[in-house]
Residue, then its C-alpha position, 0 to 999 in steps of 0.5 A: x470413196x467411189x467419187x473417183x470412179x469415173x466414166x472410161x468407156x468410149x475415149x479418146x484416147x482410151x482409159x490407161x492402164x493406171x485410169x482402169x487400175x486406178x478404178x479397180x483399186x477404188x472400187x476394191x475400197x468400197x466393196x470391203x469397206x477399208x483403205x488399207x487392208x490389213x496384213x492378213x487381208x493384203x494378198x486377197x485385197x491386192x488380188x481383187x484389185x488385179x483381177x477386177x481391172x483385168x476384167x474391167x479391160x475386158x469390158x472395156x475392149x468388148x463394149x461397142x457404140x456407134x457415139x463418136x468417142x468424147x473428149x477428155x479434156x471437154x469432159x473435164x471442162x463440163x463437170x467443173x462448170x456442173x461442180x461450180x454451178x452445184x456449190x455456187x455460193x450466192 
């Protein structure tokens, strides 16, 4: 489920909203152990989503370095030229 937590911190341009939403909600996933909640767990599971990218924003904003900021498009490039060498079939 965590696969698709991703490095946000230091981007340009930074991580959207939907990037850090989208984190938060897998992150929710892994910790209660389901995809879906049920209907009785819906409003506990959707307010965990919320409040954990509320924070993750905060970190996000309050975190310094003195790396010049990556580049997504680069990023990307390198982990499927590290996928592409891990799965090569020989």
């Amino acid at each position: 489920m965590c696969r698709n937590i991703h490095t946000l911190h230091n981007f340009e341009p930074a991580a959207t909203d939907d990037e850090v939403g989208a984190a938060a909600l897998q992150y929710v996933r892994k910790i209660s152990g389901t995809t879906k909640p049920s209907q009785a767990n819906a409003e506990a599971f959707d307010r965990a989503v919320a409040e954990i990218a509320h924070i993750t924003r905060h970190l996000l904003e309050d975190l310094v370095t003195t790396a010049p900021p990556k580049d997504r498009e680069v990023e990307a490039q390198k982990a499927k030229e590290r996928s592409a060498k891990r799965f090569a079939t020989v």
